[in-house]
C-alpha positions as CSV (number, residue, x, y, z in Angstrom):
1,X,91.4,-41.4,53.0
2,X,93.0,-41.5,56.3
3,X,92.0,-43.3,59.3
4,X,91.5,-41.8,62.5
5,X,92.0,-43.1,65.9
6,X,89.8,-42.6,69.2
7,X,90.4,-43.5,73.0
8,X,87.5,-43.1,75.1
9,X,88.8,-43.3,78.6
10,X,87.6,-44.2,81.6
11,X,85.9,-41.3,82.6
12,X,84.3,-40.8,79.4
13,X,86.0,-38.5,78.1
14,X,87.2,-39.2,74.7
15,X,90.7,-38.0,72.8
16,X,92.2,-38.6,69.6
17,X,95.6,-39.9,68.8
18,X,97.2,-42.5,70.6
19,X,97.2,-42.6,74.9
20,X,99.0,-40.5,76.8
21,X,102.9,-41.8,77.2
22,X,102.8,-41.2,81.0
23,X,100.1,-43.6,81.3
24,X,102.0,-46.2,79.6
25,X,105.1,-45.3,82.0
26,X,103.2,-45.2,84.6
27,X,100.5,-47.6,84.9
28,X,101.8,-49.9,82.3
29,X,98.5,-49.2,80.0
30,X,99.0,-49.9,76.4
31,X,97.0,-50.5,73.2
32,X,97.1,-53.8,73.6
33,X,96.0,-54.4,77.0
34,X,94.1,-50.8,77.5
35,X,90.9,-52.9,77.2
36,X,91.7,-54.4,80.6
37,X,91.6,-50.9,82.0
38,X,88.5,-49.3,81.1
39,X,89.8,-47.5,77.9
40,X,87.5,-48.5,74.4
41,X,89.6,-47.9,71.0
42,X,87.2,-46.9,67.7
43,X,88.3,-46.1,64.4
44,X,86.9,-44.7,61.7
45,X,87.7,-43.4,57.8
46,X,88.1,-39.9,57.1
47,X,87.5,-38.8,53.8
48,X,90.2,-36.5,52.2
49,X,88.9,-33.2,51.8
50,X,88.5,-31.7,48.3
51,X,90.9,-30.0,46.4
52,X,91.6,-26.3,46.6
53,X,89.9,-24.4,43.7
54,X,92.3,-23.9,41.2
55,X,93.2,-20.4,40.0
56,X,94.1,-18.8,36.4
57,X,95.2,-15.6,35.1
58,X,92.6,-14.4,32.4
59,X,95.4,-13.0,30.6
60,X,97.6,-16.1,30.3
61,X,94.9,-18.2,29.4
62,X,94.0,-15.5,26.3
63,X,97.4,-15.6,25.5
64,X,97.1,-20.1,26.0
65,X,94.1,-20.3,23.7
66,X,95.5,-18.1,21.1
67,X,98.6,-20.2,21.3
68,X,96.4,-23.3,20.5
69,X,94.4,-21.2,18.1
70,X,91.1,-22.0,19.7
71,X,90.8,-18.6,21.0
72,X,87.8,-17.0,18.8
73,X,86.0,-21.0,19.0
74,X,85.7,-20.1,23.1
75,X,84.7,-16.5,22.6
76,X,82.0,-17.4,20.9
77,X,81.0,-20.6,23.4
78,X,81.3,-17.4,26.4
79,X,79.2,-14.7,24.1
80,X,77.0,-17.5,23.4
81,X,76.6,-18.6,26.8
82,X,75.7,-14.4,27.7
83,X,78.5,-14.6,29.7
84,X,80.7,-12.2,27.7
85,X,80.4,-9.0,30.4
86,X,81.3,-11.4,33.4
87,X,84.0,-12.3,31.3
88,X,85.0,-8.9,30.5
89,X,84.9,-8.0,34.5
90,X,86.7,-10.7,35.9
91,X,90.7,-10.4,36.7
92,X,90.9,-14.1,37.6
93,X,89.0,-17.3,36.9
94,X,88.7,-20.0,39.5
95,X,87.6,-23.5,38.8
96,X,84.8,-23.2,42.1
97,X,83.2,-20.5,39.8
98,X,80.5,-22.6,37.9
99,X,80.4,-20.8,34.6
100,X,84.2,-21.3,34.3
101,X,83.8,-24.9,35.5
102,X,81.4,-25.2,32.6
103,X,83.9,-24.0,30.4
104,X,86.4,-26.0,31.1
105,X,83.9,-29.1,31.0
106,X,83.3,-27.8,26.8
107,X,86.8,-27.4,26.2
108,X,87.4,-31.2,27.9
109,X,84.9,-32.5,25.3
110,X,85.7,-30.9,22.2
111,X,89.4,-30.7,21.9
112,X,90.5,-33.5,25.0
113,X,92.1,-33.3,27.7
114,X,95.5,-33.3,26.9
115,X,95.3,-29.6,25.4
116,X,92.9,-28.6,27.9
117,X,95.4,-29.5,30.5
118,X,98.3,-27.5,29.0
119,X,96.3,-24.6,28.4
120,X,95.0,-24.6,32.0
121,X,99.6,-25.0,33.1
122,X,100.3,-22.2,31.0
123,X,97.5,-19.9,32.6
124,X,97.5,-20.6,36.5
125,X,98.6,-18.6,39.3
């Protein structure tokens, strides 16, 4: 979370950042005294914006669950699920696609998130 920082000037106008140096210079306005002058300070919290969908080679992550020899466990959970021809279609899985997500969320819960994690290393792009 960040905090961001608005002038609202004289005029009414209104700017982000900090005031302009010249005024400073000039006039002798700063943050501490820019009150005097007109010019109202408001702050508020930004939220940090969510993270980039992650993205994962469907081959590296057949070759990752073989590897942990969970492989046939999730092709069943993704035939199961009737999900099998998207999954045969796809090139790439991201983690904003919801039936991946989903997928992800079973694997989490039945074998932890320690081997989901390294599966999910050894497959991204």
């Amino acid at each position: 979370m960040r905090i961001a920082t608005t002038w609202t000037y004289p005029d009414g106008t209104s700017g982000h950042m900090t005031l302009p140096q010249t005024w400073g210079q000039v006039s002798g306005i700063t943050p501490r005294n820019a009150g005097r002058y007109g010019f109202i300070r408001t702050s508020e919290r930004i939220p940090d914006p969510p993270p980039a969908p992650k993205e994962y080679s469907k081959l590296r992550l057949y070759d990752a669950l073989c590897n942990a020899g969970i492989w046939t466990d999730v092709q069943t959970a993704i035939q199961n699920a009737g999900q099998w021809d998207r999954w045969e279609l796809a090139n790439d899985l991201s983690t904003d696609y919801e039936p991946f997500a989903l997928l992800l969320a079973q694997l989490r819960q039945t074998y932890g998130d320690e081997l989901t994690d390294a599966i999910l290393a050894a497959a991204e792009i």
